[in-house]
C-alpha positions in Angstrom: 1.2 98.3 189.4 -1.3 100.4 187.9 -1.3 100.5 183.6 -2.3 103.7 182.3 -2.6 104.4 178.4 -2.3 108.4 177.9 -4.1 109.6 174.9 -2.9 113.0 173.8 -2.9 115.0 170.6 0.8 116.5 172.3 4.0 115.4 173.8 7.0 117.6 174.7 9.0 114.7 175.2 10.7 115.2 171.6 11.4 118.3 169.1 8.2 119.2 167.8 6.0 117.4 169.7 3.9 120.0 171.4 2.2 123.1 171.1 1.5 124.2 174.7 1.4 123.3 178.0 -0.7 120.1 177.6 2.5 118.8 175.5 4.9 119.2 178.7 2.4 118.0 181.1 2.4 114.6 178.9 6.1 114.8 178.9 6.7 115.2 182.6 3.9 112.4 183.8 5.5 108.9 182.8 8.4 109.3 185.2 6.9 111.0 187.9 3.8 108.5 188.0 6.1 106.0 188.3 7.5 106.6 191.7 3.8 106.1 192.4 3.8 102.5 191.0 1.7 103.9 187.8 3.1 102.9 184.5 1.8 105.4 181.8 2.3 104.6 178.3 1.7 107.6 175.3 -0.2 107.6 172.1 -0.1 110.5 169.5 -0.7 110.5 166.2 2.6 110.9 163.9 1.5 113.5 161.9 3.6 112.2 159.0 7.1 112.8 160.9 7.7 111.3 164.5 7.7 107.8 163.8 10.3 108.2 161.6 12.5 110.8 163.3 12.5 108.8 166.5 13.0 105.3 165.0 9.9 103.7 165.9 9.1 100.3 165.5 6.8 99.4 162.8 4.1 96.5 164.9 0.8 96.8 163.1 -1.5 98.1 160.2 -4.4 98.6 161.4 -7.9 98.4 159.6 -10.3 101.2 160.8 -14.0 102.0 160.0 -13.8 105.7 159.2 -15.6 108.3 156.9 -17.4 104.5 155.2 -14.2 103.1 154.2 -11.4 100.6 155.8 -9.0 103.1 156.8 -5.1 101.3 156.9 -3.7 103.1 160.0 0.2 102.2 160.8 0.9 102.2 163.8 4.5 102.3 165.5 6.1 102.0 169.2 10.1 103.3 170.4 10.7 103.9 174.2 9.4 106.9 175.4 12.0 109.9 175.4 11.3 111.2 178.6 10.7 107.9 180.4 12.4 104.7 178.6 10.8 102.1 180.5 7.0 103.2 179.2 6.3 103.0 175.6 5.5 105.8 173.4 2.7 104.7 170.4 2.8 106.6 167.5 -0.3 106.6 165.0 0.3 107.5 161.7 -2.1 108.1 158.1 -2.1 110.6 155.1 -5.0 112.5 156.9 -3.0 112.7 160.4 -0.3 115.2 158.1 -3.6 117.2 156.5 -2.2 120.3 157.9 1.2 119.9 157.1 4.0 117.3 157.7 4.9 117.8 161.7 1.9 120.2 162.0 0.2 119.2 165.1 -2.5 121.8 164.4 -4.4 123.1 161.1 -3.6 127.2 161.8 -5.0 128.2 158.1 -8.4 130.1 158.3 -11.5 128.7 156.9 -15.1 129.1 156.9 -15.7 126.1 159.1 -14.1 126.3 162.9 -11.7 123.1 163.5 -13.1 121.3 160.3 -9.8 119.7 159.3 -8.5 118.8 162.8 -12.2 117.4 164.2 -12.1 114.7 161.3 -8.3 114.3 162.1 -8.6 113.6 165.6 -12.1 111.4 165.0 -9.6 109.2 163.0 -7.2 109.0 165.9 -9.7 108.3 168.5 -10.9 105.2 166.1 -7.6 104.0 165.8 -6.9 104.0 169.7 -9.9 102.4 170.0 -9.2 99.8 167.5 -6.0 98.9 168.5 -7.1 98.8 172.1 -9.8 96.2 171.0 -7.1 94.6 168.6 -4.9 93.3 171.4 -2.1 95.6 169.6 -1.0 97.9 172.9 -0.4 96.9 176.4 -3.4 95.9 178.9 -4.3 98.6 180.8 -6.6 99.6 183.7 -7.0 103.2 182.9 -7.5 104.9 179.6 -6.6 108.8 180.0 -7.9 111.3 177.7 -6.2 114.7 177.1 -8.8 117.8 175.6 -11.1 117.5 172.9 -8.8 116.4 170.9 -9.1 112.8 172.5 -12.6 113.1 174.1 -14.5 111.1 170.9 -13.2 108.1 172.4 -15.4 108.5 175.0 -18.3 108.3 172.8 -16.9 105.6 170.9 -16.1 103.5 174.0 -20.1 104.1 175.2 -21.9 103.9 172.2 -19.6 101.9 169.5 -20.9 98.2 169.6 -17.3 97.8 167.9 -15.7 99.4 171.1 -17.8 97.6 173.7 -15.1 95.8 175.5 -13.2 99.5 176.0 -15.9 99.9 178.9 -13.7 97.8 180.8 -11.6 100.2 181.3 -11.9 102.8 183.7 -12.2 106.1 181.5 -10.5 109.7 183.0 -10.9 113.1 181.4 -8.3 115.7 181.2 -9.9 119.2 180.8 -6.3 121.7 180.0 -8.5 124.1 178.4 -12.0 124.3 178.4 -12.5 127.5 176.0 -11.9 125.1 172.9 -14.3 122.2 172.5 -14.2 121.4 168.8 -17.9 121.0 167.9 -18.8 119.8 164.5 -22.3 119.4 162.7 -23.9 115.9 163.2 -24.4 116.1 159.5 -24.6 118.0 156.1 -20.5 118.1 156.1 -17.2 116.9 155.4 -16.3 117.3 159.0 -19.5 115.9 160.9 -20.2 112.8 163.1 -22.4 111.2 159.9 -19.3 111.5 157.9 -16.9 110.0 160.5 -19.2 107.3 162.1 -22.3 107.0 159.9 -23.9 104.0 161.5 -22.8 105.9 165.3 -25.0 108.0 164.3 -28.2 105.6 163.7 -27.4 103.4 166.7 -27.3 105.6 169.1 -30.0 105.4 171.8 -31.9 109.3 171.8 -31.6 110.3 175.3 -27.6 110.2 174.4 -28.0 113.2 172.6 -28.6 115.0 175.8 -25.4 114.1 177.0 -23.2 114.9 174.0 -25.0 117.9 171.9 -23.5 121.0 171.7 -25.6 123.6 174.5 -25.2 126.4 171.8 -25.4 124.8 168.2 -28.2 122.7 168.6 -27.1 120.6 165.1 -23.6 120.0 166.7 -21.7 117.7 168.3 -19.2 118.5 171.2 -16.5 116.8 172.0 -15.4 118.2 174.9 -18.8 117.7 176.0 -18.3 113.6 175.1 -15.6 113.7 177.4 -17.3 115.3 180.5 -20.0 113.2 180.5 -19.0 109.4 179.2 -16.1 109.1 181.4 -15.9 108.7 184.7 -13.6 111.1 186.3 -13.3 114.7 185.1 -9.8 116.6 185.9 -9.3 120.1 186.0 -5.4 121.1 186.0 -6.1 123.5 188.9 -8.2 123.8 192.1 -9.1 127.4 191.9 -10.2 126.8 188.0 -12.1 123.7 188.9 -14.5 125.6 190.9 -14.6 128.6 188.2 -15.7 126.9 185.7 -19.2 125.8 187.8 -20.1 129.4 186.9 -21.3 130.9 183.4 -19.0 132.6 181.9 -19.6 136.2 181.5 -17.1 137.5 179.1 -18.4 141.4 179.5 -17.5 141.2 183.1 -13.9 139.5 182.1 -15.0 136.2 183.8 -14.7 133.1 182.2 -16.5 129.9 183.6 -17.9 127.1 182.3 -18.3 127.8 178.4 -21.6 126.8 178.3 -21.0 123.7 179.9 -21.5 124.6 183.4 -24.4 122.4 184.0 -22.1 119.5 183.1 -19.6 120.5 185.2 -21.5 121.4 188.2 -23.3 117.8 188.0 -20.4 116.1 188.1 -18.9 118.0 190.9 -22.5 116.9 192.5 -21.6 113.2 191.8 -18.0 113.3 193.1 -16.6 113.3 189.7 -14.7 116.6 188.9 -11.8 116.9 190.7 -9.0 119.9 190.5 -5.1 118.8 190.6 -3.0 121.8 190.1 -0.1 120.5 187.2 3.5 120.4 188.6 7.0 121.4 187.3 10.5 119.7 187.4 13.0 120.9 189.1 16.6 119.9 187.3 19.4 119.9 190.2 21.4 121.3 187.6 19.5 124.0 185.2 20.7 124.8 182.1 24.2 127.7 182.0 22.8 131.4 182.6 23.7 133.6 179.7 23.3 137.3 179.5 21.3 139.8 177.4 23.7 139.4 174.6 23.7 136.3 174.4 19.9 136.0 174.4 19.9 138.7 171.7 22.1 136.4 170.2 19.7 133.6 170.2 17.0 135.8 169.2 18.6 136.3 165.9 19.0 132.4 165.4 15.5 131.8 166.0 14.7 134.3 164.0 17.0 132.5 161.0 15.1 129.6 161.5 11.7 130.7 161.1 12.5 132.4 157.7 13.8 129.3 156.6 10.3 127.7 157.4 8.8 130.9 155.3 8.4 130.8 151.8 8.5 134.9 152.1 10.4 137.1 154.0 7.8 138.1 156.8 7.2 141.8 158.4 7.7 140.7 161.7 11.1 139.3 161.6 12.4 142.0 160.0 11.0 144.8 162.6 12.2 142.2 165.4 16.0 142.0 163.6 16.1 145.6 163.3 15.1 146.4 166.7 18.1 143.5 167.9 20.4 145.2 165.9 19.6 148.9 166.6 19.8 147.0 170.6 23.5 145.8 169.7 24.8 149.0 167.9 23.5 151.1 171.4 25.3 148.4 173.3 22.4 148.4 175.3 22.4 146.6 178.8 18.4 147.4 179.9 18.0 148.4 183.8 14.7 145.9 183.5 13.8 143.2 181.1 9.9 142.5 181.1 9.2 139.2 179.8 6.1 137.3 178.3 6.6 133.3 177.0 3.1 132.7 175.6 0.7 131.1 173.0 -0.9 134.6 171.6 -4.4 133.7 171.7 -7.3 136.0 173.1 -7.4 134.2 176.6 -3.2 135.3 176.8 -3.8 139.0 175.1 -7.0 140.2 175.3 -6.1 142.5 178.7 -2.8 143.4 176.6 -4.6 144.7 173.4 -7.6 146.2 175.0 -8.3 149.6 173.6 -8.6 152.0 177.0 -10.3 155.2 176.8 -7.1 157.0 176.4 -7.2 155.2 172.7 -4.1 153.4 173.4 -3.8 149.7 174.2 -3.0 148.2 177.8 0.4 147.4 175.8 1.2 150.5 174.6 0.4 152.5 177.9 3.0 149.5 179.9 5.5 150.5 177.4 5.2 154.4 177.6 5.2 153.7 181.3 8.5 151.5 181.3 9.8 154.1 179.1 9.3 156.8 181.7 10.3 154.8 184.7 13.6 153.2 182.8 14.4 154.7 179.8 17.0 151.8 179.4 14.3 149.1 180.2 12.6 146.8 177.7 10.0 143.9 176.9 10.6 140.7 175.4 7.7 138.9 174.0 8.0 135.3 172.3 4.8 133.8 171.0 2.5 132.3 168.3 -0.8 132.2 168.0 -3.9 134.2 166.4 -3.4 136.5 162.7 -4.7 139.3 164.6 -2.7 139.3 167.5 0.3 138.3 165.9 -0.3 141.4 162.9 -1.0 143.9 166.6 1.8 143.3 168.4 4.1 143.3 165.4 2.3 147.2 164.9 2.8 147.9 168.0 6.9 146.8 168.3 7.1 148.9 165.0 6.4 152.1 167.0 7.8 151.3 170.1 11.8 151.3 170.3 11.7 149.3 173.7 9.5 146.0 172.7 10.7 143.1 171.3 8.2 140.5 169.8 9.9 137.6 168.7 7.0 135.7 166.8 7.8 132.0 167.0 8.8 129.5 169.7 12.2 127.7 170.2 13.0 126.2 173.3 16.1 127.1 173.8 15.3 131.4 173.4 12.4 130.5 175.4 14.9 129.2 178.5 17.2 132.5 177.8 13.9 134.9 178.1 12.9 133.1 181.7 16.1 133.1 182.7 16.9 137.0 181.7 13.4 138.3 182.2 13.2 140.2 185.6 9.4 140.8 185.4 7.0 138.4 184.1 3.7 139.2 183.0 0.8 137.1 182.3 -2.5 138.9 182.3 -4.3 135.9 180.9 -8.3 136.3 180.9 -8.8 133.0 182.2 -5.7 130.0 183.2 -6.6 126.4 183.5 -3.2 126.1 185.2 -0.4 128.1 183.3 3.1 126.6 183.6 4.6 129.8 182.1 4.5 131.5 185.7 6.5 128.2 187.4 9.5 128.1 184.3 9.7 132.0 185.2 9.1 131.3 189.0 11.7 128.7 189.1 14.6 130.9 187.5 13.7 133.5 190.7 11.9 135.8 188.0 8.5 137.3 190.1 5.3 137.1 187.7 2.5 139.7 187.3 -0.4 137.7 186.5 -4.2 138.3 186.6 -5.3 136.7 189.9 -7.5 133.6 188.5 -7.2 130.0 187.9 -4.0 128.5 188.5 -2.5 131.6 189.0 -4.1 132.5 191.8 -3.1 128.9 192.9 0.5 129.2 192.2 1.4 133.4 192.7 0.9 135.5 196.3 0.4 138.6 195.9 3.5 141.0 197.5 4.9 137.4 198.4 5.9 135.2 195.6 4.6 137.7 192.4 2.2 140.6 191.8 -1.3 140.1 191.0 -4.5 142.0 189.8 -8.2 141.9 189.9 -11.2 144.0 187.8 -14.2 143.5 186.4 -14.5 143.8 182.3 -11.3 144.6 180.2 -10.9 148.1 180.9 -10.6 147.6 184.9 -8.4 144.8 184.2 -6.2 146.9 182.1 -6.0 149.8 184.5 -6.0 147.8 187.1 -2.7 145.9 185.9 -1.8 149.1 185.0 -1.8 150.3 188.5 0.0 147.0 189.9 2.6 147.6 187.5 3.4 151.0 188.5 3.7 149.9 191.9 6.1 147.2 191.3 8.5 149.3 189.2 8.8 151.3 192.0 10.1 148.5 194.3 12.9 147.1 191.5 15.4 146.3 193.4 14.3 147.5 197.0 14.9 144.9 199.8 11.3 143.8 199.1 12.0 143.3 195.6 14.9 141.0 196.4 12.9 139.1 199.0 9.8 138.6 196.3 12.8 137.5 194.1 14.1 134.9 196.4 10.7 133.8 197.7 9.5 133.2 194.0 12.8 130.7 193.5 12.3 129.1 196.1 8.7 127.8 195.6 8.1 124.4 194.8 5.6 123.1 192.6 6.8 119.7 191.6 5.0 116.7 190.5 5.0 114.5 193.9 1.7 115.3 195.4 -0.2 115.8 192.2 0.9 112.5 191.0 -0.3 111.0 194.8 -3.3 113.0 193.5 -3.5 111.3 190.9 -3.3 107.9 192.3 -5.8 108.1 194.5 -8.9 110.6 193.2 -8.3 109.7 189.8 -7.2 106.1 189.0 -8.0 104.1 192.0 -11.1 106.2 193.1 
């Protein structure tokens, strides 16, 4: 039986316990690498709520050097929600809640890019490390690292006298999206490597510098970077997106590679350590009771409730959205086609959506006057979070346009009504590690139109299983979705249309080879 300890700033397995993708992914792992004989255990930090919400045992304070100080770190274990038999560690101090109790991530713009969660997560990657080294976890053979979030343990592990007997373990990298790396000055801040690890800093030997320095800011530090190149296996979570990102990225052309780390990447593809495993899915025998639009509507309206209650003012968004619902009930309206979109709205998931054409209207807008045309009755469902200024566009553009809906939050059970109504997914993302979106839509026999790179290409056939697209630079991307979507409107509900349908519920994307995957080029390798 193979131990591994998953470190991860996520975890879907409870309310509140993820963000995106990554969160699900840590969710879904436990009990589907156990039928592999792996036993995965979880540690997160708390962030001032889960260890109480979920009962956790209180086993340890922990004393960690951070910031020139004994830090006292509590730290708690319960059964893991989504797999009982593997523990769940939950890590919890003042600075792990400095974006808000239950906050996973500091959203409030500053001067100084990921300056509050960099020193957050430095914390947490000390206090793995120290309980690790503490005897105050499990032994394990494999320490698995999740993003940036979790990569400083890397450099810990290598360079950290302290952390010496960590490089016992064998060390695996998890790369679910490369685009942010969290670099931070190696001094002259608040948030900097001299400020976390002071005497890291001194004691490191000078050719490590090479290995960990940020490519474009030569006075940073990169974690992501860390993470690459102290461990010894690097994971992409698809095939097609492990071999994009050997290539620069080129964001003028619309292609997004390696993020400046390229050079990294393509060195350890060299050495045998980068290896793409496409993420799976579960597949409940029994899925959840099929509503209809109403009842969707329905739960649109409670969500809605709930993220006022969160709001200390009433905000613009929801009340266009609880019009629009309303105005939608009063019309009785029963749409001939629902689009659908379940996303985080940041510029990889929007940029192709709110690009400006030379018309002078957005990809967005020209879809909707399109729809409009083609089904008068039709309309497009959007739920998502993310950036100010893609939130504050697509609430514009829902303003003007009586057949969009954006619904600007996330709740899990609305998000299961919209892939279960949804006829027509779209996902124009710029660049996808992997993208489970496409699968929850996929699985409920909802056909995707995606922008044919990274795990999409892996996971959607064109005129098969979903509807894809291809261009160089924004505005051939937008017109040539554009295009794709006019040809797939005219096939609703042709023979072809149903087949697609059925072929796209019928594809299987579950977790038994990845994990097999897993098992062999990953922790036995």
């Amino acid at each position: 039986m193979t131990k591994v300890l998953m470190v991860s700033a996520e975890n879907g397995a409870f309310v509140g316990g993820k963000v995106g993708g990554m969160g699900d992914v840590i969710r879904d792992l436990p009990p589907q690498l156990a039928k592999q004989q792996i036993e995965a255990d979880v540690i997160m930090p708390s962030y001032g709520r889960f260890s109480q919400e979920l009962q956790a045992q209180h086993i340890s304070e922990l004393s960690v050097s951070f910031a020139g100080q004994m830090q006292a770190v509590s730290l708690y274990r319960c059964d893991n929600p989504s797999h009982p038999q593997g523990q769940l560690y939950l890590l919890d101090h003042p600075l792990f809640a400095s974006a808000g109790v239950g906050r996973i991530y500091d959203r409030r713009e500053r001067g100084e890019p990921f300056a509050v969660d960099a020193s957050k997560f430095a914390l947490f990657c000390a206090s793995v490390a120290k309980a690790l080294c503490d005897a105050k976890l499990g032994e394990y053979q494999v320490l698995h690292l999740h993003d940036w979030h979790t990569a400083l343990l890397a450099l810990l592990r290598q360079f950290d006298p302290r952390y010496r007997p960590l490089q016992g373990l064998r060390c695996v990298f998890s790369i679910h999206n490369l685009a942010h790396q969290g670099p931070r000055p190696y001094r002259g801040s608040d948030s900097s490597l001299e400020q976390w690890f002071p005497e890291l800093l001194h004691a490191m030997p000078h050719d490590a510098w090479a290995k960990v320095g940020d490519p474009r800011y030569s006075e940073c530090l990169n974690p992501m970077r860390c993470g690459i190149n102290l461990s010894d296996k690097v994971h992409l979570v698809s095939p097609s997106y492990a071999e994009e990102v050997l290539l620069p990225s080129h964001p003028h052309l619309g292609y997004y590679g390696g993020e400046g780390l390229q050079d990294d990447l393509s060195r350890c593809k060299q050495q045998g350590k980068l290896i793409g495993i496409l993420n799976g899915l579960t597949y409940p025998d029994i899925g959840p009771e099929r509503g209809d639009f109403n009842q969707l509507l329905t739960k649109a309206l409670s969500s809605i409730c709930l993220w006022q209650a969160e709001s200390e003012f009433a905000r613009s968004v929801d009340l266009i959205a609880h019009a629009r619902i309303n105005q939608w009930q009063s019309q009785n309206r029963q749409p001939s086609v629902i689009l659908s979109s379940v996303a985080r709205l940041t510029e990889q998931k929007a940029q192709i959506l709110c690009h400006a054409l030379a018309s002078g209207k957005t990809v967005l807008e020209t879809l909707l006057f399109k729809l409009k045309q083609r089904h008068p009755n039709g309309v497009y469902l959007c739920l998502g979070s993310g950036s100010s200024a893609i939130e504050s566009q697509l609430q514009q553009i829902a303003a003007r346009h009586d057949n969009f809906l954006f619904l600007n939050g996330y709740q899990e059970e609305l998000s299961a009504a919209v892939y279960q109504q949804g006829q027509l997914f779209l996902m124009p993302s710029s660049f996808e590690p992997c993208g489970l979106s496409q699968l929850m839509a996929m699985r409920e026999g909802q056909p995707c139109l995606v922008h044919h790179v990274g795990g999409l290409k892996d996971t959607v056939e064109d005129g098969v299983t979903g509807f894809a697209f291809q261009g160089k630079g924004l505005e051939q991307q937008g017109l040539a979705m554009l295009r794709r979507f006019d040809e797939v409107m005219a096939m609703l509900g042709s023979d072809t249309w149903q087949q697609i349908c059925a072929n796209a519920k019928e594809c299987r994307f579950d977790w038994q080879q990845p994990c097999a995957e897993y098992k062999t080029q990953l922790y036995d390798a």
